[in-house]
C-alpha positions in Angstrom: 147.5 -20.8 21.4 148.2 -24.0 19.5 151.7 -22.9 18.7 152.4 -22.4 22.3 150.6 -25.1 23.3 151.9 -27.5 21.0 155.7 -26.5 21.4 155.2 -27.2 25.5 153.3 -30.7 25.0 156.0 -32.8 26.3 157.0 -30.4 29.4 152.9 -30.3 30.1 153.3 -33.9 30.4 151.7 -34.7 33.7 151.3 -31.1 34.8 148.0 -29.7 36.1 146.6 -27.1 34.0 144.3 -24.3 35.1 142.5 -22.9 32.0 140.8 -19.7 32.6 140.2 -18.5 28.9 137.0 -18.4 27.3 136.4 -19.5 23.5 135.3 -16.5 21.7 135.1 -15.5 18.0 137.3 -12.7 18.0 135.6 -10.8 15.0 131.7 -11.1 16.7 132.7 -11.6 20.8 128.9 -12.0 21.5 128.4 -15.1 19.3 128.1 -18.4 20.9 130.5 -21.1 19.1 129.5 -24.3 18.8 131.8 -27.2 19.7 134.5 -28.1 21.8 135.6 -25.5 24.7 139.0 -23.9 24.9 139.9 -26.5 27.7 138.9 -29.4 25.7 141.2 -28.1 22.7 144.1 -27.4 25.3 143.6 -31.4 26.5 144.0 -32.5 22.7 147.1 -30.7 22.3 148.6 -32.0 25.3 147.1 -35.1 26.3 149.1 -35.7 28.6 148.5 -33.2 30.6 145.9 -32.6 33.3 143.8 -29.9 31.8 140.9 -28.2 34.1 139.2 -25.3 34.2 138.3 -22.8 36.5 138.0 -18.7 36.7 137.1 -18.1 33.4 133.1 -17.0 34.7 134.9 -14.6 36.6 136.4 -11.0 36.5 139.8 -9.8 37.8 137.9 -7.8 40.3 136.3 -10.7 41.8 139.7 -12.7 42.2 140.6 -10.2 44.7 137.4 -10.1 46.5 135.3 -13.0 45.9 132.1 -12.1 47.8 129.6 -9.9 47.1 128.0 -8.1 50.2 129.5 -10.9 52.3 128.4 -14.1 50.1 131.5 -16.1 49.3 130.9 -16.3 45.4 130.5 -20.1 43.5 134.3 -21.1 42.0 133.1 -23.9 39.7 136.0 -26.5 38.3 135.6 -28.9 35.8 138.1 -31.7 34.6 138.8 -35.5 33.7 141.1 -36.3 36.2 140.2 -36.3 39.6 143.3 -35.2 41.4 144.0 -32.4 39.5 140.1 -31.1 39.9 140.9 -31.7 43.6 143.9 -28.8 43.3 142.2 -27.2 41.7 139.5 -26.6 43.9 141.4 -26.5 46.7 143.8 -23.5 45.1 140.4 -21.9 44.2 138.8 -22.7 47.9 142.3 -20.6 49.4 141.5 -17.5 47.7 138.0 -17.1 48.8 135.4 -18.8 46.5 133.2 -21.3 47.2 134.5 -24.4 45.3 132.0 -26.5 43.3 132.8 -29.4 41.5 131.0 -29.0 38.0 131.8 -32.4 36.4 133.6 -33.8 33.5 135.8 -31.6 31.5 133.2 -31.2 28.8 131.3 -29.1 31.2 133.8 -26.5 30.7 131.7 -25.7 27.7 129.0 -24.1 30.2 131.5 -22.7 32.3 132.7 -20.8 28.8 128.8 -20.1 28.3 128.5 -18.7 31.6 131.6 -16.3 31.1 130.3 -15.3 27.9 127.0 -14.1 29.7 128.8 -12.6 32.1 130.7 -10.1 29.8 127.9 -9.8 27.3 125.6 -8.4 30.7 127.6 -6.0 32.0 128.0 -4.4 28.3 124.5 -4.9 27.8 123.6 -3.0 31.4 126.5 -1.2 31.0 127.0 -2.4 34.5 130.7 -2.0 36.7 132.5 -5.4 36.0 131.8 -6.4 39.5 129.4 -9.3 39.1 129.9 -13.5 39.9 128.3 -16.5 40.0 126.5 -18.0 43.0 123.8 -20.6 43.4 121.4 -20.5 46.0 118.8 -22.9 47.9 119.6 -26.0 49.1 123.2 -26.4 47.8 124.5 -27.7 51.3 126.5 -25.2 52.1 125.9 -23.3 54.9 127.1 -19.9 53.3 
């Protein structure tokens, strides 16, 4: 990634970036790293750019379909600058999640945490690969 990333730098220059990638340890995938998050390391190669991140928490399955027995499932964003966190939660408002603005991009730390559980679950329960995130009580949101 940092080849790629760094060979691009001056063409991400002002471009919005949607990370969805998680920060794992490649030999031990269950292990928590401590740190930065993937997005954070993306936003020091190429500070110019307008890093965010979004989808990672998710699976493929649930980008097609995201709701679960009619709930619109949670599409959390975080980032640094705030126009690009608004396309970004627009874009991931227009395929059918709920957008939720999670903060700072240093929050994309628990959004990493929370696609770590995700995947470690459905190994663990040996469950379909179905599941997403969605908070519930008094969010404001009528859904």
């Amino acid at each position: 990634m940092d080849e790629v990333i760094g060979s691009l730098s001056p063409e991400l220059d002002g471009k919005v970036i949607i990370d969805v990638t998680n920060r794992i340890d490649t030999n031990d995938p269950g292990k928590v790293l401590d740190g930065s998050s993937m997005s954070e390391h993306i936003q020091k190669k190429a500070p110019k750019a307008h890093v965010v991140k979004a989808f990672n928490y998710a699976f493929a399955s649930r980008m097609a379909e995201p709701k679960v027995n009619g709930t619109r499932l949670d599409g959390f964003v975080a980032g640094d600058d705030e126009s690009a966190k608004q396309k970004a939660l627009q874009f991931v408002e227009s395929i059918g999640f709920r957008p939720i603005d999670a903060g700072p991009l240093a929050m994309a730390r628990s959004l990493e945490g929370m696609g770590l559980l995700n995947v470690l679950l459905q190994i663990q329960n040996n469950w379909p690969w179905q599941s997403g995130w969605k908070l519930t009580g008094p969010t404001g949101d009528k859904e």
